[in-house]
N, C-alpha and C positions, 0 to 999 in steps of 0.2 A: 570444558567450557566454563564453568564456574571458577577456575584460577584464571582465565581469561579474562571477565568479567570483572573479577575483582582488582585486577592489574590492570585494566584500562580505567576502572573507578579512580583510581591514584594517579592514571599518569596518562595526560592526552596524547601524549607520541601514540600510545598503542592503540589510542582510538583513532586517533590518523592515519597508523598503519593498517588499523580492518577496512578504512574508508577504501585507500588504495588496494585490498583485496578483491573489492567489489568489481574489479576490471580483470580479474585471477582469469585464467581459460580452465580452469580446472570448475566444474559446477557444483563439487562439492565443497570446495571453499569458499566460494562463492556466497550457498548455502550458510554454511556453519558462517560466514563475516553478517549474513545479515539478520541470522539469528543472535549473534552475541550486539550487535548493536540492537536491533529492537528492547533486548532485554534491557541493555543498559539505560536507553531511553523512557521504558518502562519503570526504571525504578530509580534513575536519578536524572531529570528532564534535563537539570542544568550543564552536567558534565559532557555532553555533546554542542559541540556550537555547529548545531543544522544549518548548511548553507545551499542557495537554491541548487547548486552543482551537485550536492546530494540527494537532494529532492527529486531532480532531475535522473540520474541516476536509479535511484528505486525506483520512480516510474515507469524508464524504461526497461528495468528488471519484472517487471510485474507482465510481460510480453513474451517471456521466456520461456522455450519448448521445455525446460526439465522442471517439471513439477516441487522440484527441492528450493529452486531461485526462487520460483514465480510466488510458491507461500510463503517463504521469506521476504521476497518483494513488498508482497502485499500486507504483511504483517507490519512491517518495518512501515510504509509508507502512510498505513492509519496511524501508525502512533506518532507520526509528524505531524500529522494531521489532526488528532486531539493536541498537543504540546503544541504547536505554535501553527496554526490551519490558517489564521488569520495572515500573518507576515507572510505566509507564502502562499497562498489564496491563487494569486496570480497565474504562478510557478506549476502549480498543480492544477490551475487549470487549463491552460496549453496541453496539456496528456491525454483530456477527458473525452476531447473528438478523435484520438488516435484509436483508444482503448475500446469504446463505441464499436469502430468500423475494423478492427483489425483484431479485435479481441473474441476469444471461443464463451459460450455463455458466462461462464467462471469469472472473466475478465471481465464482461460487458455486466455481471451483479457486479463487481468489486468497484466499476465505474460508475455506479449508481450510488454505491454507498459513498462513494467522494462527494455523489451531486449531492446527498443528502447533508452529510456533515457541513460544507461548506455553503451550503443553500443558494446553489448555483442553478436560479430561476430560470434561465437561457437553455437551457436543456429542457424546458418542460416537456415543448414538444416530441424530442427523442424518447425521453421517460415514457408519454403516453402511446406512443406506439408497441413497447412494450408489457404493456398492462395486460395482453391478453394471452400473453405467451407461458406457455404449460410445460416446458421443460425446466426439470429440478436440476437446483445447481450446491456445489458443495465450496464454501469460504471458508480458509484456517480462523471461523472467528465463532464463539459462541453462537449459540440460537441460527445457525447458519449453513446447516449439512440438507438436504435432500428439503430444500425450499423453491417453490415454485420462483420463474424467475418474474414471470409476472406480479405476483404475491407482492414482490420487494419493490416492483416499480413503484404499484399500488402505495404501499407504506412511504415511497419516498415523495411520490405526488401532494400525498396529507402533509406533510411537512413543508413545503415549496409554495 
């Protein structure tokens, strides 16, 4: 993964080529394309020219029955989200009613923390239906393993 990383760092074809992995049928390629982009986006914002097809893309990866996509999804799709949330505001928010109503609790925190970053007021009301729900959910994100899902509405309310 790290000679990956570093070969896509020098040369966009190869990050064009992970982009086009992300359509792989294989879920563990899948996986490992949007772990080495997260990272790359992680440590050089500019070397990826994020476009909403991408965006779109980890969205709807963030839906996916194998556990290996879906934290990859979700992983990859914050760090678009810190790095340029604003320009694609839009783009990602089109997702956030989908992920709501079709999402397992896992998805339905992970679409909370989009509301939150983005401060996507129009959802209050869905946030606050949530505020009292007692099922702990686990996000590949720090401070984010066996949290009430309510807890996280609660914190994103304060912010909104």
């Amino acid at each position: 993964m790290d000679e990956v990383i570093e070969k896509a760092l020098k040369d966009k074809k190869t990050i064009r080529d992970l982009i086009e992995l992300l359509s792989d049928s294989n879920p563990g390629t899948v996986g490992d394309a949007l772990f080495v982009l997260m990272t790359i986006l992680r440590e050089s914002p500019d070397s990826i020219d994020v476009s909403s097809d991408l965006v779109d893309k980890a969205l709807s990866l963030v839906l996916s029955k194998n556990p290996y996509v879906k934290e990859g999804a979700m992983g990859l799709a914050m760090e678009i989200v810190k790095v340029h949330g604003s320009k694609f505001k839009d783009a990602i928010d089109k997702h956030v009613p989908k992920l709501l109503s079709e999402g397992d609790k896992n998805t339905i925190a992970f679409a909370l923390l989009l509301i939150k970053e983005l401060g996507l007021s129009k959802y209050r009301d869905d946030v606050e239906k949530l505020t009292g729900v007692e099922d702990k959910i686990i996000l590949p994100f720090e401070g984010m393993k066996w949290v009430k899902l309510g807890d996280i509405a609660k914190d994103v309310l304060e912010k909104l």
